[in-house]
N, C-alpha and C positions, 0 to 999 in steps of 0.2 A: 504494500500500500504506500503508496505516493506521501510523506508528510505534508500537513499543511502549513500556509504561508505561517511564518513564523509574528506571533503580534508585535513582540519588538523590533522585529527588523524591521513590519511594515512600517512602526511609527518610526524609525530611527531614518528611513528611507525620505520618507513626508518632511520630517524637518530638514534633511540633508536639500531636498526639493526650494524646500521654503525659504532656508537659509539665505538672507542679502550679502551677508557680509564675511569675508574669508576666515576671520578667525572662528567667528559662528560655524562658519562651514565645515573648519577642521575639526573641531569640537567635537561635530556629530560622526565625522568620517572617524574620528579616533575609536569613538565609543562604539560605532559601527565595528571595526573592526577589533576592538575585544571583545565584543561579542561571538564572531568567528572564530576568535582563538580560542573561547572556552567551549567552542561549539567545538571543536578539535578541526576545526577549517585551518590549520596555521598556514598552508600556502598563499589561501587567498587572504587571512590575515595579515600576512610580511609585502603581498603588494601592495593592499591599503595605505603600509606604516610606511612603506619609499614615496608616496606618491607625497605622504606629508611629510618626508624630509624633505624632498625635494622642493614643495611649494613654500616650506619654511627656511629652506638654506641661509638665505640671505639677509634676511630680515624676521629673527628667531621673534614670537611670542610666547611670553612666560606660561600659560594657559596649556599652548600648545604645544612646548616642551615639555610640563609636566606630564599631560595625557600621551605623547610620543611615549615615556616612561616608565607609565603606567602598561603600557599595551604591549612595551616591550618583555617587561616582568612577567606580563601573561603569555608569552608566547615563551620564556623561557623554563617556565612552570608548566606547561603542557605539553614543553617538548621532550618532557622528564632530567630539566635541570633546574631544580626548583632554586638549590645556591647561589647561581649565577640570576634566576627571577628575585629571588628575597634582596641582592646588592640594587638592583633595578629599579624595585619598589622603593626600600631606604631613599636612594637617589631622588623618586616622585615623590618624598614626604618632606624631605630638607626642601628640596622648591619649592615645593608650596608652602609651608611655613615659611620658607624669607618670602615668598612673593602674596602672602596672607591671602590662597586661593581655599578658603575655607570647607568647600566642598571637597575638592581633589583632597583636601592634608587628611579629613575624615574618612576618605573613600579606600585610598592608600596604608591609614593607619588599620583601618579592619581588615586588610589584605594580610600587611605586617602582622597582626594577630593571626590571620591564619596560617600562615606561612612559618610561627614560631610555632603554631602549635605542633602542624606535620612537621616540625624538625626536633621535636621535645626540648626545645627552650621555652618554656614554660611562664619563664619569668617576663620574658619578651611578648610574649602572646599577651599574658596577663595587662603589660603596661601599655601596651598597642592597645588590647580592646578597651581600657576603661579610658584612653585619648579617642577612642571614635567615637563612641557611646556620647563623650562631653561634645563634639564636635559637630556629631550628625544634625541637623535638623528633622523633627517628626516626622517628614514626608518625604527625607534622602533618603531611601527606600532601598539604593544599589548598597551604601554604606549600613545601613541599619541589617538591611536581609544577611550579608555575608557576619557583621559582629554577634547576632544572633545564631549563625551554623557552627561558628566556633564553640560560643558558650553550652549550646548543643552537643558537640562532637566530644567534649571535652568533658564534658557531665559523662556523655553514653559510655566514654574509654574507661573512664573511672567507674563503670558497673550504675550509674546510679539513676536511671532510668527515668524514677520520677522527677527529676532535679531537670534533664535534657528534655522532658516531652514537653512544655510549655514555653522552651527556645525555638525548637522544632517548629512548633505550630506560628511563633512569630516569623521566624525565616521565611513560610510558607506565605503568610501573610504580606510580607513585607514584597516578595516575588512574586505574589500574585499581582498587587497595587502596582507594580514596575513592569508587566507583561511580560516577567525574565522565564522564558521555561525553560532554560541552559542552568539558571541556582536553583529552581524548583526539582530540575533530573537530578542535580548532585545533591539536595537537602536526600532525596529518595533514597539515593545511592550512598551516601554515608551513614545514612540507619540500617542500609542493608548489609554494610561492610563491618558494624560495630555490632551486628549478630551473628554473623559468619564469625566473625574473630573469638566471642563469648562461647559462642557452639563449640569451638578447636579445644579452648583456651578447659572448657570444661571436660571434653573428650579425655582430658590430660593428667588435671589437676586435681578434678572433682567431679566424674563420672560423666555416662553421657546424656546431655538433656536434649531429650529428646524434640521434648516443645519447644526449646529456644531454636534447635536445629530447624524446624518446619516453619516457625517465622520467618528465620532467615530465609528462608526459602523462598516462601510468599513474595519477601521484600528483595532478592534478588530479580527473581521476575517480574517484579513491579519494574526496577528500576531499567531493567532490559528495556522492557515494554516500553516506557516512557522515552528511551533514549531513540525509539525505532519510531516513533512517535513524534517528535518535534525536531527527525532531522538530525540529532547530532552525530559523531562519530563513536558508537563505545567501543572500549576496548575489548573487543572477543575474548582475547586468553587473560586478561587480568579474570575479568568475570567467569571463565572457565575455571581459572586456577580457585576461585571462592567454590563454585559451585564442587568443587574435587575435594575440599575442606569437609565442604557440609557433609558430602557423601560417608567420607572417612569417620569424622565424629558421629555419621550412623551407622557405622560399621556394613557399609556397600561397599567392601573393599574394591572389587573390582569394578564398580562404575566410575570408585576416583582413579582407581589409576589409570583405566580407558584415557580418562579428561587430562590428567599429566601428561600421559607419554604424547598425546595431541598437539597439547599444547605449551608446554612449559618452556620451550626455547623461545617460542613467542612472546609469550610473558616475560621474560628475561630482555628481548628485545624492546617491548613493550614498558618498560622500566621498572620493574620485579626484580633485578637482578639482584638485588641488596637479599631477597627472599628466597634466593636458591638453597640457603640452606636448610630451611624449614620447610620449603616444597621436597625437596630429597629426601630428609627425612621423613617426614608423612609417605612419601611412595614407597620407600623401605618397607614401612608398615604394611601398606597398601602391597607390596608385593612380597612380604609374609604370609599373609593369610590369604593369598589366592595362591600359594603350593610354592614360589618360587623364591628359597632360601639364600641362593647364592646369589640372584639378582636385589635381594633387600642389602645382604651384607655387603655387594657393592655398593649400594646407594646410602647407604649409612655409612660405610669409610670419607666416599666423596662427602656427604654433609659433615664433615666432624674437621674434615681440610677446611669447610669453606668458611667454620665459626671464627668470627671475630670481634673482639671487644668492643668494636666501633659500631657493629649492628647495633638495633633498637633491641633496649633492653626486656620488651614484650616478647623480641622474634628468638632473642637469644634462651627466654626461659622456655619457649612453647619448642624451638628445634632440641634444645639438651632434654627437654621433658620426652618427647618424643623418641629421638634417640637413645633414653634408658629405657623404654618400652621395647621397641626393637632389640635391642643387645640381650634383654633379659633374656626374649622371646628364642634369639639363638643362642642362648646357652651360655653367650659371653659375660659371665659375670663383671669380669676385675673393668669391663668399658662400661657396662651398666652403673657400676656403682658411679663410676668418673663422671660418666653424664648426670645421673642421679642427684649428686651433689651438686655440681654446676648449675643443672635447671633449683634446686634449691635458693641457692644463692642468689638466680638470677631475678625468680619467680618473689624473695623476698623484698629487693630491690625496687621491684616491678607494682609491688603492692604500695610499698612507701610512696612511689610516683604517683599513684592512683591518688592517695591523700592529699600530698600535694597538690595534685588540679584540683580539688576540690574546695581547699582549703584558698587557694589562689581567685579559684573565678569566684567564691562566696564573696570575696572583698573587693574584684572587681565589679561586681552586678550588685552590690551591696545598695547603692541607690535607684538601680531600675526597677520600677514597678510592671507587673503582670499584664 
């Protein structure tokens, strides 16, 4: 099925139309084209962004250098380099604070929040969103909807459901009022991604739930749906690789590891790579209990090369948790124990952080009302 016309593009089209005056014009062509980059359009995003270096070469506007900046940060955050998007954003937030473009410094600071928080600096997330929040106007709706997916995201990673489901519903709100069905797929898609991880994360830690499993389910296909729906680009093997999760923590062994061996170099291409070692591990499993021994203990050797202390201390506890499961299972004691402990250590680290966000976004949303 055909998507239909997208409602923000058409209005962002309309005023690009209506526009008199060039810096007006670029304005719209910028925000035009972050909208295609978060669309995962990035080609036709980076002609947008030359056409306004180009018309701005010579005679730069503060305005339009910020939003150049802004759009660049999103095409470098979708192209799966979010480090080099987060320096980008910094960059559109100092401008606009010396150039007091009040909307962009708000719009840029709730990115900054989110951008700490996918990199677990925590503390940066925290000081970014409680600067957007002050910043936003009631009806900056691109600024308010993203500082609301954070305080959302951030609640759900930390287990605490009821704390995220009323950010949740403002994001939605705040994306519906703005016509954005590009933040409304990803509000979908990161409930879907923080039940998939709680399904794994339980498979592991603290048996398997079965119900969390089958929501995330719902809410992966939700999110598929949606993406297939308004047009955007999803990522097949990222979302295949969740869907081989959910399998696993329902013990389909063999339906995840179908979905790995499919997909997992995609996924890796796809920017997963950081997750090769908990995907490897998990298919170890996954190819334990479908008969084949010596193909798990290969993939449990390669996961145990790929651990590294620089991973996300969640991926590190859920791949060592996994990997004493495996080991046990063939016989390898003296690796089981090693892993054992590791996912320990990691796993209580990992708790500590959960507190942390929690205790962090309670003092940043300390003044926002419901």
């Amino acid at each position: 099925m055909k998507p239909p016309t997208s409602p923000m593009m058409a209005r962002l089209d309309a005023a690009l139309a209506a526009a008199r005056h060039p810096v007006d014009a670029a304005c719209v062509r910028a925000e035009r084209a972050g909208l295609l980059a978060r669309q995962g359009s990035l080609g036709e995003a980076n002609t947008e962004l030359q056409i306004l270096r180009r018309d701005f070469a010579e005679r730069p506007a503060a305005v339009v250098t910020v939003w150049i900046c802004i759009v660049e940060a999103w095409i470098e955050q979708y192209s799966g380099r979010p480090s080099v998007g987060r320096d980008k954003m910094r960059r559109a937030q100092a401008l606009s604070a010396a150039a007091r473009l009040k909307p962009l410094q708000a719009l840029s600071a709730a990115w900054l929040a989110h951008l700490g928080y996918m990199q677990d600096d925590f503390d940066d997330m925290a000081k970014y969103l409680t600067l957007a929040l002050q910043l936003a106007a009631p009806d900056h709706h691109a600024a308010r909807a993203r500082a609301a997916l954070v305080a959302a995201s951030g609640y759900h990673w930390a287990n605490r459901l009821d704390l995220a489901q009323p950010w949740y519903a403002r994001a939605r709100e705040h994306a519906v009022a703005d016509a954005d069905e590009a933040l409304l797929s990803i509000v979908t898609f990161m409930m879907a991604c923080h039940r998939c991880n709680h399904a794994s994360r339980a498979s592991i830690f603290g048996g398997v739930d079965t119900a969390e499993a089958h929501r995330a389910q719902a809410w992966l296909d939700a999110s598929f749906n949606l993406d297939q729906w308004v047009g955007s680009a999803p990522q097949d093997s990222f979302v295949c690789t969740l869907r081989a999760q959910l399998y696993s923590a329902e013990r389909q062994h063999a339906q995840a590891l179908a979905l790995y061996e499919a997909h997992l170099a995609d996924a890796d291409r796809q920017g997963l790579a950081h997750m090769r070692a908990v995907h490897l591990a998990d298919q170890a499993w996954c190819r334990f209990h479908t008969g084949d021994a010596n193909g798990a203990r290969t993939d449990a050797n390669a996961a145990v090369a790929l651990i590294d202390p620089g991973m996300y201390v969640e991926d590190l506890a859920i791949a060592c948790g996994r990997l004493d499961q495996v080991f046990e299972a063939l016989g390898d004691t003296d690796a089981a124990l090693r892993q054992r402990q590791m996912a320990r250590e990691h796993w209580a680290t990992h708790q500590t952080m959960m507190q942390t966000m929690i205790d962090l976004l309670g003092r940043a949303l300390a003044t926002e009302a419901y």
